[in-house]
N, C-alpha and C positions, 0 to 999 in steps of 0.2 A: 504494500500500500504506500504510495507516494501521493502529498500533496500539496499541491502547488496550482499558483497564478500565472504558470508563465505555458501557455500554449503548445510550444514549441517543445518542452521540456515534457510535457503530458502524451503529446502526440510518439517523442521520440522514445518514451521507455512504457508506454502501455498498452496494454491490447485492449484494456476496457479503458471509457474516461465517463463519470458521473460527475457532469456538471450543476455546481449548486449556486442557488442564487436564494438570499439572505435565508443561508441556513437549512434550504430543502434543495434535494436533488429534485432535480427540475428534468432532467436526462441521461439516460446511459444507456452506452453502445461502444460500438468500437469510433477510433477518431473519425474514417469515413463515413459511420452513420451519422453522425453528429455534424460534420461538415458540411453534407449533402442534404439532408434532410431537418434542419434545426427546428426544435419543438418552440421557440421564442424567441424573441429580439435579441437577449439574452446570449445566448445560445450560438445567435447566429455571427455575434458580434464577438465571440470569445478567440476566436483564430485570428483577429485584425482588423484594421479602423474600417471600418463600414460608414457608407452614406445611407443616413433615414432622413424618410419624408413623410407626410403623412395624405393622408386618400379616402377620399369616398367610393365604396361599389357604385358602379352605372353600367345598366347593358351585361352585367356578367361581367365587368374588368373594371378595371383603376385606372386614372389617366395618371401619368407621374413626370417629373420633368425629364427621363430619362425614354421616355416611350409608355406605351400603355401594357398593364401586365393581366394576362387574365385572371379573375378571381373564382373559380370555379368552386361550388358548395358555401359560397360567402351571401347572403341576402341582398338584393339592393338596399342602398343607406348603410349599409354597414361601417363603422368608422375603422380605419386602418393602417397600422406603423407599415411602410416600407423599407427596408433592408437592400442596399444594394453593393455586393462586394468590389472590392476595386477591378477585380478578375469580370465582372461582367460585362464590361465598355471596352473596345479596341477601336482604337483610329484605325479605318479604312484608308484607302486607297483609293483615289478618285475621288468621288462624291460628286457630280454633276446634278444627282438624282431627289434633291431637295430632301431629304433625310431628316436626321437627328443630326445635328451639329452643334461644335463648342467650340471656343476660344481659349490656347492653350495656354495657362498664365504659368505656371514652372512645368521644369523638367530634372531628374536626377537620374542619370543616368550609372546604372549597376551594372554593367557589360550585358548580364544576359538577357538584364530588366530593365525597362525606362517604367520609373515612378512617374507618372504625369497630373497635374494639378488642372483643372481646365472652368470654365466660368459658362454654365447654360443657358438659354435663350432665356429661361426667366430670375435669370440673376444669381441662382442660387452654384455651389459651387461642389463638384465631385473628385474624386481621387479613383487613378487609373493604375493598377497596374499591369506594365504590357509587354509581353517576350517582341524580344529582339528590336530592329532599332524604328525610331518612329520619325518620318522624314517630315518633318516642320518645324518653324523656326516658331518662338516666342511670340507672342502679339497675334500668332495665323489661327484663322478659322477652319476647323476640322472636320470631316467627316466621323460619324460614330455607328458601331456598330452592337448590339445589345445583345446579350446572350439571357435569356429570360432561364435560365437554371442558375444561374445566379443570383436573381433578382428573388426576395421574401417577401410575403404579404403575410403579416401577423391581424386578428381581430383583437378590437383594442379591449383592455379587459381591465373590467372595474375595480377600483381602487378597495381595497380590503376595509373593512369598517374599522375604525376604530377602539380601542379597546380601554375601556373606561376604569 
């Protein structure tokens, strides 16, 4: 039994990981169940910085500033935290095709990774991260590409009562 806060050190010596959040396991599985499938915000945020949004169901899906994500078994009206990892966006290539696009404000480049920081059409701001190299300069507007199994839709869930 090993425990720890630091991800990287869970994933690298466990075959199971039970994620707790104040004080209850909240999830357990192996680190791939956990990765791919996260039972919470929580959860899904515990392997690295994630960008959250928040969303209404409309139509069976979510509009989000990163695209729309379908909400399948969610009610319409439903209220909803989105989760999106940095692994779910990549700059395309090209982009002629009026898409999703952002304006890329940093870059740090890791040789096999370029971290990218980028500013979306409605202001708000995401974190990218993207194998191999990404051809554009500072200040340029990007094409983007969404990978929706990255992308979490949690239903928001009521604030626990009180306790007198």
């Amino acid at each position: 039994l090993l425990v720890t806060h630091d991800a990287e050190e869970a994933i690298g010596v466990g075959d199971r990981i039970h994620a707790m959040q104040d004080g209850q396991v909240v999830q357990s599985g192996t680190p791939a169940e956990l990765y791919r499938a996260p039972a919470n915000p929580f959860v899904a945020g515990y392997f690295g910085p994630v960008s959250r949004y928040r969303g209404k169901v409309a139509h069976g899906a979510v509009a989000t500033p990163v695209g729309t994500a379908p909400a399948p078994g969610l009610a319409e009206g439903t209220s909803v935290e989105i989760v999106v990892r940095p692994e779910a966006l990549t700059v395309r290539a090209g982009g002629a095709d009026g898409g999703l696009r952002a304006r890329l404000l940093t870059r740090r480049d890791l040789g096999p990774v370029q971290l990218l920081g980028l500013r979306l059409a409605d202001g708000s701001s995401i974190r990218i991260r993207q194998a191999g190299p990404v051809a554009a300069e500072i200040g340029q507007e990007v094409p983007l590409a969404l990978d929706l199994r990255q992308l979490y839709l949690f239903p928001d869930q009521p604030e626990p009562a009180a306790v007198a």
